[in-house]
C-alpha positions as CSV (number, residue, x, y, z in Angstrom):
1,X,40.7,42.2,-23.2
2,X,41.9,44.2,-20.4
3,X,44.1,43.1,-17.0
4,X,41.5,43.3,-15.1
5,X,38.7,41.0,-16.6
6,X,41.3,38.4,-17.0
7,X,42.8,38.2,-13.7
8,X,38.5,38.1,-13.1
9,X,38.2,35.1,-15.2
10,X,41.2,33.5,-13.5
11,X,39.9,34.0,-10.6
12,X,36.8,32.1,-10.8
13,X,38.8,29.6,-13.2
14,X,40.5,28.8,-10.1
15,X,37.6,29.2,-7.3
16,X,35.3,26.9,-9.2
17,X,37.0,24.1,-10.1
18,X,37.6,23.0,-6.9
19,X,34.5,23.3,-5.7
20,X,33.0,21.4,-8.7
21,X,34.9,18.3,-7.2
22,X,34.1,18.2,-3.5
23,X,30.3,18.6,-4.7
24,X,30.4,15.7,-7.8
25,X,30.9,12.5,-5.7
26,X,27.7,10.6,-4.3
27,X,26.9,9.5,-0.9
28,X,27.8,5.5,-0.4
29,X,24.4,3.4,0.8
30,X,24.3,1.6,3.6
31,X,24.8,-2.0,3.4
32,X,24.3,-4.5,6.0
33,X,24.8,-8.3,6.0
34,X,22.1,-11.0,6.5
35,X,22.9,-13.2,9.6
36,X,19.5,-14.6,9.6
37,X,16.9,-14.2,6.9
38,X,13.1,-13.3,7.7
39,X,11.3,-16.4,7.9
40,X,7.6,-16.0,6.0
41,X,4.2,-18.7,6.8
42,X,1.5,-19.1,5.4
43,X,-1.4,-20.6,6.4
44,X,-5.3,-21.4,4.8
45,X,-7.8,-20.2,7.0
46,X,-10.8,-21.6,4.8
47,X,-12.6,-24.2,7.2
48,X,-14.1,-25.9,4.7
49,X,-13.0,-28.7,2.7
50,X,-11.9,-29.0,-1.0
51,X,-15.0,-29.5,-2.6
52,X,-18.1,-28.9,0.1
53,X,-21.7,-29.1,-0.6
54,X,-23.4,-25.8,1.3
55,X,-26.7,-23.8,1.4
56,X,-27.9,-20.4,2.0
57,X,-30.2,-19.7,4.8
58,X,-32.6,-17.0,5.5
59,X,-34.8,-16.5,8.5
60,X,-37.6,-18.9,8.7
61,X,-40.3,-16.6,9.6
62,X,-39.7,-13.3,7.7
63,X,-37.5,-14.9,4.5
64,X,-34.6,-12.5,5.2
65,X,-30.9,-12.9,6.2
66,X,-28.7,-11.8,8.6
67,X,-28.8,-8.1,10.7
68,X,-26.2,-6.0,9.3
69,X,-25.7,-7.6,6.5
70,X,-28.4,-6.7,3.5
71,X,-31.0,-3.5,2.6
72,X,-33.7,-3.5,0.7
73,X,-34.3,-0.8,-2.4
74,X,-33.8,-0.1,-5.5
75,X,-30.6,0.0,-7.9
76,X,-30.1,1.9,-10.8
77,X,-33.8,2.5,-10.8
78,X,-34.8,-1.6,-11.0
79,X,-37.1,-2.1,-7.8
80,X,-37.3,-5.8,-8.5
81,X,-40.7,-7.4,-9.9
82,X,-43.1,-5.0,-7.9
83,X,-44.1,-7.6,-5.0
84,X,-41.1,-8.7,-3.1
85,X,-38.5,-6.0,-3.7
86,X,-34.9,-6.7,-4.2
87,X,-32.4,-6.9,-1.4
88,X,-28.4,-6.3,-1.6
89,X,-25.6,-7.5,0.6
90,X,-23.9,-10.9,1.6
91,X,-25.2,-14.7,1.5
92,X,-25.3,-16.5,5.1
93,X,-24.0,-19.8,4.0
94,X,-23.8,-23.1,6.3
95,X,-22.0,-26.6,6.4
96,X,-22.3,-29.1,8.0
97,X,-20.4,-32.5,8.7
98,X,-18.5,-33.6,5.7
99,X,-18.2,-29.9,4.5
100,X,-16.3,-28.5,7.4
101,X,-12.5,-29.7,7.9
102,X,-11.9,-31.9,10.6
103,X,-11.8,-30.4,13.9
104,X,-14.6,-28.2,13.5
105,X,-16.9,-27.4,16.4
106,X,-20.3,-29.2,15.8
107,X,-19.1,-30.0,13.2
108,X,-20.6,-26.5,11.6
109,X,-19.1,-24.0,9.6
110,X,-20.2,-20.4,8.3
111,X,-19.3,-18.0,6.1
112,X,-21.1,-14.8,4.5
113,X,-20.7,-14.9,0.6
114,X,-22.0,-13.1,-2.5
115,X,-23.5,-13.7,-5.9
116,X,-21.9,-13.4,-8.9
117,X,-25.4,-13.8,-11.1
118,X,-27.1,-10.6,-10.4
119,X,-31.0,-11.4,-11.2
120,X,-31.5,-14.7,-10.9
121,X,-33.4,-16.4,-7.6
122,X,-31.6,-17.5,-4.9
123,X,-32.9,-20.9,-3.3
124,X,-32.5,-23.1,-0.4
125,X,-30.8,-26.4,-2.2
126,X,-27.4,-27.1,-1.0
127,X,-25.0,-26.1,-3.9
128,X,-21.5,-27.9,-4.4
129,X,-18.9,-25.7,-3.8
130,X,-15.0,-25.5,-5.7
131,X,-11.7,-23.3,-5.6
132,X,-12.2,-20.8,-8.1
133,X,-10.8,-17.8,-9.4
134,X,-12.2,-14.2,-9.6
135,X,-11.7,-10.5,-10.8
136,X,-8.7,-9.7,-7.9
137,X,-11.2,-6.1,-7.1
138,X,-13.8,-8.7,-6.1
139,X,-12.1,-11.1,-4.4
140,X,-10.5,-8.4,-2.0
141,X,-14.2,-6.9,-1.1
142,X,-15.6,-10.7,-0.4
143,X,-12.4,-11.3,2.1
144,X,-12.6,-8.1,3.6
145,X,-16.0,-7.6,3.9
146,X,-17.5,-11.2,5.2
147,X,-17.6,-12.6,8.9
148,X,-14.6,-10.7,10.5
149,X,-16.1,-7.2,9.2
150,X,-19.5,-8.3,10.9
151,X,-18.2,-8.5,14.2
152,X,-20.6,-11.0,15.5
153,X,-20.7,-13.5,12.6
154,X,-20.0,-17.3,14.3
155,X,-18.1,-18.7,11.6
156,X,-17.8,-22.2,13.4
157,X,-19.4,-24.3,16.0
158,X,-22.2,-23.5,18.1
159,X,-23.1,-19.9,19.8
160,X,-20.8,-19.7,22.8
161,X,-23.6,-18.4,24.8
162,X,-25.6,-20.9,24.9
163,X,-25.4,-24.5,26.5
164,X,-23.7,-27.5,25.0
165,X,-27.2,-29.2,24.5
166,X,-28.4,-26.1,23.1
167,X,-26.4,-25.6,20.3
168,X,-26.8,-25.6,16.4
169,X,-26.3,-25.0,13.2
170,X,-28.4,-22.0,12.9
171,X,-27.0,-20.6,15.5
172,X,-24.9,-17.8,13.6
173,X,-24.3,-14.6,15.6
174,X,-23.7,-13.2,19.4
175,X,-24.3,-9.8,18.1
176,X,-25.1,-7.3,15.1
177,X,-24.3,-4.0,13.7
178,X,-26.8,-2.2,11.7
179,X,-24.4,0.2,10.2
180,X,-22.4,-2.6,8.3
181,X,-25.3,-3.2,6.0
182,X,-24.8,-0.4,3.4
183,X,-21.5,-1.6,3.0
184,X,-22.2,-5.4,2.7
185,X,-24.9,-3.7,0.1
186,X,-22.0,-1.6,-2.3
187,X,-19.4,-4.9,-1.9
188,X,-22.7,-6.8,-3.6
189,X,-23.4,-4.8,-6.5
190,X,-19.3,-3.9,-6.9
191,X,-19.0,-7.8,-7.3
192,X,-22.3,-7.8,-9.7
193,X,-19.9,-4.9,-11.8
194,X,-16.6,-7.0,-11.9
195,X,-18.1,-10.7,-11.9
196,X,-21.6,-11.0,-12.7
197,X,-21.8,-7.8,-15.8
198,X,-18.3,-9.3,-17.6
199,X,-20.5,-12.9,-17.7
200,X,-24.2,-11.6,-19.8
201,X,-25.9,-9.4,-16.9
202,X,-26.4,-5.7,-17.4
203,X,-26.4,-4.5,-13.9
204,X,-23.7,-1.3,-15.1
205,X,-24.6,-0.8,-18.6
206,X,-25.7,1.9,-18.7
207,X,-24.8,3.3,-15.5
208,X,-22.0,4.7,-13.8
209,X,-20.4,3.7,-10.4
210,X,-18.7,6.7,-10.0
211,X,-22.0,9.4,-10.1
212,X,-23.8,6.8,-7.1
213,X,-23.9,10.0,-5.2
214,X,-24.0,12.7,-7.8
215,X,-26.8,11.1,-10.1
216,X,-29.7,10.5,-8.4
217,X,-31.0,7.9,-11.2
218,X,-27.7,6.0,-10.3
219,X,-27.0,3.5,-7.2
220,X,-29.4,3.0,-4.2
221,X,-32.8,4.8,-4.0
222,X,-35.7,4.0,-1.4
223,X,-38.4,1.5,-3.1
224,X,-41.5,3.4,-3.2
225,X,-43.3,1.0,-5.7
226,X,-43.5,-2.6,-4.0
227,X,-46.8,-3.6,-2.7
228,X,-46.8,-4.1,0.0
229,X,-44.0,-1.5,0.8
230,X,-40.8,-3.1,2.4
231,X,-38.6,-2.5,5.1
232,X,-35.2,-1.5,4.2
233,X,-34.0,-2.7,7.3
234,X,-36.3,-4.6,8.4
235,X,-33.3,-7.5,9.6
236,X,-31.7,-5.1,12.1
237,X,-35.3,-3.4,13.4
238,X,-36.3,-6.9,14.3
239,X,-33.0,-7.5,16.3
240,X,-32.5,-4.7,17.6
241,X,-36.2,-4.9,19.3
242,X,-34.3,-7.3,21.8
243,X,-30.9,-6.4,21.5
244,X,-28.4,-3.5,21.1
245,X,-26.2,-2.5,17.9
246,X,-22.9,-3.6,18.0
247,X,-20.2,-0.8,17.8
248,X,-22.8,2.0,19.7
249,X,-25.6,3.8,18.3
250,X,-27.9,2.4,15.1
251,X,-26.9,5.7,12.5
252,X,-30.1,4.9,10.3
253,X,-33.0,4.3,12.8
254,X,-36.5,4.8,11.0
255,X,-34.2,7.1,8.3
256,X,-34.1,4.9,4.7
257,X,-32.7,8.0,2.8
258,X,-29.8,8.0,5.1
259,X,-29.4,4.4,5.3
260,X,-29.7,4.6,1.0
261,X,-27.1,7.8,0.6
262,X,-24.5,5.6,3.0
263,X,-24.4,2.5,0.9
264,X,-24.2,5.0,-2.5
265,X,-21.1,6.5,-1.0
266,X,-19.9,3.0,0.2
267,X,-20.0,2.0,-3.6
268,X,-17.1,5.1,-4.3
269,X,-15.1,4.4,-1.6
270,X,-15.2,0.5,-1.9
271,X,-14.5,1.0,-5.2
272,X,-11.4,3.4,-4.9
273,X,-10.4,0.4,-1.8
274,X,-10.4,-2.4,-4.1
275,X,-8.9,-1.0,-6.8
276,X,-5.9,0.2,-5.0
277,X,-6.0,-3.2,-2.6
278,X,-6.4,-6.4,-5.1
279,X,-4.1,-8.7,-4.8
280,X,-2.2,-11.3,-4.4
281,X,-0.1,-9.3,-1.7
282,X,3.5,-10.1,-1.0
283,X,5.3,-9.1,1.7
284,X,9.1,-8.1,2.3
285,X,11.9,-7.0,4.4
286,X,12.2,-2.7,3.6
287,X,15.6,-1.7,2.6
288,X,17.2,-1.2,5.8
289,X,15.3,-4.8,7.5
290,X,13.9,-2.0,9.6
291,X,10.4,-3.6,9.4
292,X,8.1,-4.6,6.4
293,X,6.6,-3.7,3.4
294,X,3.1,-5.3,1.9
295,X,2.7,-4.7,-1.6
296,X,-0.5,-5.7,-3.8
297,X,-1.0,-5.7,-7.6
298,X,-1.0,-2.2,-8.1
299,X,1.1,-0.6,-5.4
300,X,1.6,-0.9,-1.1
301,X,-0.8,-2.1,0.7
302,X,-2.2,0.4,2.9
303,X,-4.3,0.7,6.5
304,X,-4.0,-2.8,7.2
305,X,-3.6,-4.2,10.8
306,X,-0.2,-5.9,11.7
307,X,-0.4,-7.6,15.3
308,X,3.3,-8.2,16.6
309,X,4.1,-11.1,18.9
310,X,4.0,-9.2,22.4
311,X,0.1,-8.4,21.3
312,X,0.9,-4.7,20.2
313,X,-0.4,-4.0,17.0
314,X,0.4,-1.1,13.9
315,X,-1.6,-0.2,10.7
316,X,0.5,0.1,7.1
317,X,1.3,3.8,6.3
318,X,0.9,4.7,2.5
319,X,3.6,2.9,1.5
320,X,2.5,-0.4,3.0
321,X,5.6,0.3,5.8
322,X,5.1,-1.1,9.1
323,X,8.1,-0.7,11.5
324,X,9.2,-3.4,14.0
325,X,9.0,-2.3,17.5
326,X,12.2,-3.1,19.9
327,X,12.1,-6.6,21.1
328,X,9.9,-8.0,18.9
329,X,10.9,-10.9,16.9
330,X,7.4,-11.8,15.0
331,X,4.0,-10.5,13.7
332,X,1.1,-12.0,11.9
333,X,-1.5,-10.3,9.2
334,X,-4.1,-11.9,7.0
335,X,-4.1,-11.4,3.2
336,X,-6.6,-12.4,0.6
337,X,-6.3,-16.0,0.1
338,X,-8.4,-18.9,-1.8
339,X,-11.6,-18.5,-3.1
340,X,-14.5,-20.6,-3.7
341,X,-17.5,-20.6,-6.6
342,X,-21.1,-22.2,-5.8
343,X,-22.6,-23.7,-8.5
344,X,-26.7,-23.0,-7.7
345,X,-28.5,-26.4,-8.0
346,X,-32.1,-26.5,-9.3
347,X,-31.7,-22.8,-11.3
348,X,-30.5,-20.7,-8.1
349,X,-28.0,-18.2,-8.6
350,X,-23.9,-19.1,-8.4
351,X,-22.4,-17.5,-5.3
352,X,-18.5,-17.0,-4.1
353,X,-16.8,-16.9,-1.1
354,X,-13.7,-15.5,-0.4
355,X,-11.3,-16.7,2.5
356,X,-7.9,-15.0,3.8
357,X,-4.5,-16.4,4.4
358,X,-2.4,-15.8,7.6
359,X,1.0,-14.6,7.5
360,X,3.6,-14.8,9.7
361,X,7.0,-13.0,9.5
362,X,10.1,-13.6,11.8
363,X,12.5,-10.9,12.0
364,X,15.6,-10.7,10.4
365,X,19.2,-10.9,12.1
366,X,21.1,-8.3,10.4
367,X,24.6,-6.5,10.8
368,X,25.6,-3.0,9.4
369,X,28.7,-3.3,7.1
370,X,30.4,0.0,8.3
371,X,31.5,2.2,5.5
372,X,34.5,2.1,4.1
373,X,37.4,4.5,5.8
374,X,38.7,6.6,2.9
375,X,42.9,6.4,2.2
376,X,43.7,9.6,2.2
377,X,45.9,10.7,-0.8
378,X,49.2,11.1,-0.1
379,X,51.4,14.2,0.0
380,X,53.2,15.3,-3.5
381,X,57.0,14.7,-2.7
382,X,58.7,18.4,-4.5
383,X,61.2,17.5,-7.3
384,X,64.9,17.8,-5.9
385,X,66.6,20.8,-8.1
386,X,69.8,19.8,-9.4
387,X,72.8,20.9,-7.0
388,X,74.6,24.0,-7.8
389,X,78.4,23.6,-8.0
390,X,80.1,25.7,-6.1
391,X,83.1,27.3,-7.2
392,X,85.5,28.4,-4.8
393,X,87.3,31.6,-5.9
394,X,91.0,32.8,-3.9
395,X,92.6,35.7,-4.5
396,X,95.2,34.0,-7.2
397,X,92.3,33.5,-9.4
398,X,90.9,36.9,-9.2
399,X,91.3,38.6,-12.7
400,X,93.7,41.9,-12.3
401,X,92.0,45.3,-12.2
402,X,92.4,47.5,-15.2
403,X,91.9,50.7,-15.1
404,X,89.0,52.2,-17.4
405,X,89.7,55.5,-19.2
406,X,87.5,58.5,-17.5
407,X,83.8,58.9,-19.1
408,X,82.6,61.2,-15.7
409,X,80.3,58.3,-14.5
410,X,80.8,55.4,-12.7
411,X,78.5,52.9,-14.3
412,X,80.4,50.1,-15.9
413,X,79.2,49.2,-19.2
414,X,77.0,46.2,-18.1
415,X,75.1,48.7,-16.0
416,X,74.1,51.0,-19.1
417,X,72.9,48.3,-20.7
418,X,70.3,47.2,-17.7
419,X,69.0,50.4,-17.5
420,X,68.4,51.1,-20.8
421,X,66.9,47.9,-21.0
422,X,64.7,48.7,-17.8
423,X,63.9,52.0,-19.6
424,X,62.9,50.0,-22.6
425,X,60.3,48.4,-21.1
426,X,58.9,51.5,-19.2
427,X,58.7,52.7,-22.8
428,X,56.8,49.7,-23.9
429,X,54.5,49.2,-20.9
430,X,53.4,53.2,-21.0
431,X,52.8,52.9,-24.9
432,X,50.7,49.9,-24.5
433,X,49.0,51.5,-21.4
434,X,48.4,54.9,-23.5
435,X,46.9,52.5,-26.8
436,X,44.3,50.6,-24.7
């Protein structure tokens, strides 16, 4: 091995090592210290009580339910019996009296709900209703999509418009939106998949939700059979003859193949929303009490509304993160929450209803625990050499000079001897350098 490719691998012997230690020790975390844990409520915000008796109303003069919530058509190619046609969406159900918890306007209460028994009739009876639980998929889409998603649903008392005298029961919106019904329409037959299929119905057999847009044998289709034809709209033509569409223009005005291609890409994306969003939902403080995290059954709760206490309000990023803003010491969200079965008197269908939870969360009082301040190592003391002893020499201890015979130098013995040694090793060093 020569000089120079080991004074090399010395080099980087030494270089390395060093920096192999400033480079192998890990960041501390943060920690802080809980003065005052987050404080979470919960409250029910199902108006009815524990085991109601409720019906399902239609429109007296045409048979149909509310605007913006149903369509008419066909699924999966089944157009229904050929003289009424088959409509899809949610249930207007009502209360009254005894079925609504004390304290309710009227006292009437309201919700829009769904059927879990896909082809069997629905009929007026009042049906007694019972906590139950369902497939998590289809309990988020009943919550999510009933009376708040309608935007003029009236879920209790009277309609606010009108006089004292003039209220009722069947008094069940201020306003409508035409564009909610192909959604109401893919949360029904999503339901039908989950619920209804899993208990003897064949709604999905042999079909798949996934091709609703790419298959045109699966999902919605315009009925072109029934006789006489029906309206696929007809709820929200009739309403909107006097009144205007909630949330701007009507999108599928006098256009059933558009109104039929939205609620077939509703059933994808309501499907993909579910999924992702079932519950139950928990909520939490994040890591650094910087604000919260919602997380369902399957992962963070994303896009949902948080409203803080000063009235401001923030939607969940992707990780179900929502951060608190400066000064505020509260917000409030709704989550999925109880739901309900209907037990269909006199051979009507069962339906469910779904109702949400509110959540409040205080903030947290924390303090940041500083780090640590690092000792720093102390200083190597050098090792004391042992003293030399000095010897003190005077001229009485000098050894007398004696005189060497002549040689014609004047290099003592002792200094031969070093230079022949140097000259030794000059011999050795230009050998070894001469071998290599």
């Amino acid at each position: 091995m020569s000089k120079k490719l080991v004074a090399t691998f010395l080099s980087v012997l030494l270089t390395a090592t060093p920096l192999a230690l400033l480079t192998s020790s890990p960041a501390s975390a943060q920690t802080y210290n809980v003065v005052t844990a987050s404080v979470i409520t919960v409250t029910d915000l199902n108006f009815f009580t524990e085991n109601p008796t409720l019906s399902f109303v239609v429109n007296p003069t045409d048979g149909t339910t509310l605007a913006g919530t149903m369509i008419m058509g066909c699924l999966n190619g089944d157009c229904g019996d050929g003289e009424t046609g088959r409509g899809f969406g949610a249930l207007h159900i009502i209360g009254v009296d005894d079925a609504c918890v004390e304290g309710t306007p009227g006292p009437w209460c309201r919700a829009l709900g769904y059927c879990v028994e896909a082809g069997v009739p629905l009929n007026l009876a009042g049906s007694p209703f019972g906590a139950f639980s369902f497939d998590a998929k289809a309990t988020y889409l009943a919550w999510k999509y009933s009376a708040d998603y309608h935007g003029g649903y009236i879920e209790t008392g009277g309609n606010p418009n009108s006089t004292p005298e003039n209220q009722n029961a069947y008094q069940s919106m201020t306003g409508a939106n035409g564009n909610t019904a192909p959604v109401y329409a893919a949360a029904q037959v999503l339901i039908w998949k989950w619920v209804s299929d899993p208990n003897g119905s064949t709604v999905w057999a042999n079909h798949n939700t996934s091709e609703a847009v790419s298959d045109a044998g699966t999902g919605f289709s315009v009925d072109t059979t029934t006789d006489p034809a029906v309206d696929p709209d007809g709820p929200i033509d009739t309403w909107l003859n006097l009144n205007d569409n909630l949330g701007g223009p009507y999108l599928y005005a006098d256009d059933p193949e558009a109104l039929m291609a939205a609620a077939n890409q509703a059933i994808l994306d309501l499907e993909i929303e579910a999924t992702a969003k079932q519950g139950p939902w928990t909520v939490a403080d994040s890591a650094d009490y910087s604000g919260i995290v919602i997380t369902g059954a399957v992962g963070p709760i994303y896009g949902e509304t948080i409203t803080f206490g000063d009235g401001s309000t923030a939607v969940t990023d992707a990780n179900g993160y929502v951060a608190w803003p400066d000064g505020v010491t509260e917000l409030d969200f709704e989550r999925p929450g109880v739901t309900y079965l209907g037990i269909g008197n006199e051979d009507s269908q069962d339906i469910m209803l779904a109702f949400g939870e509110a959540v409040n969360v205080t903030r947290p009082v924390v303090e940041v625990i500083p780090d640590p301040t690092p000792t720093p190592a102390p200083t190597p003391t050098p090792e004391e050499e042992d003293p030399v002893e000095e010897i003190a020499l005077t001229d009485e201890d000098a050894p007398e000079e004696e005189e060497l015979p002549a040689t014609g130098s004047e290099h003592t013995p002792m200094q031969v001897a070093v230079v022949l040694m140097l000259v030794g090793l000059g011999l050795t060093v230009t050998v070894a350098v001469v071998r290599r």
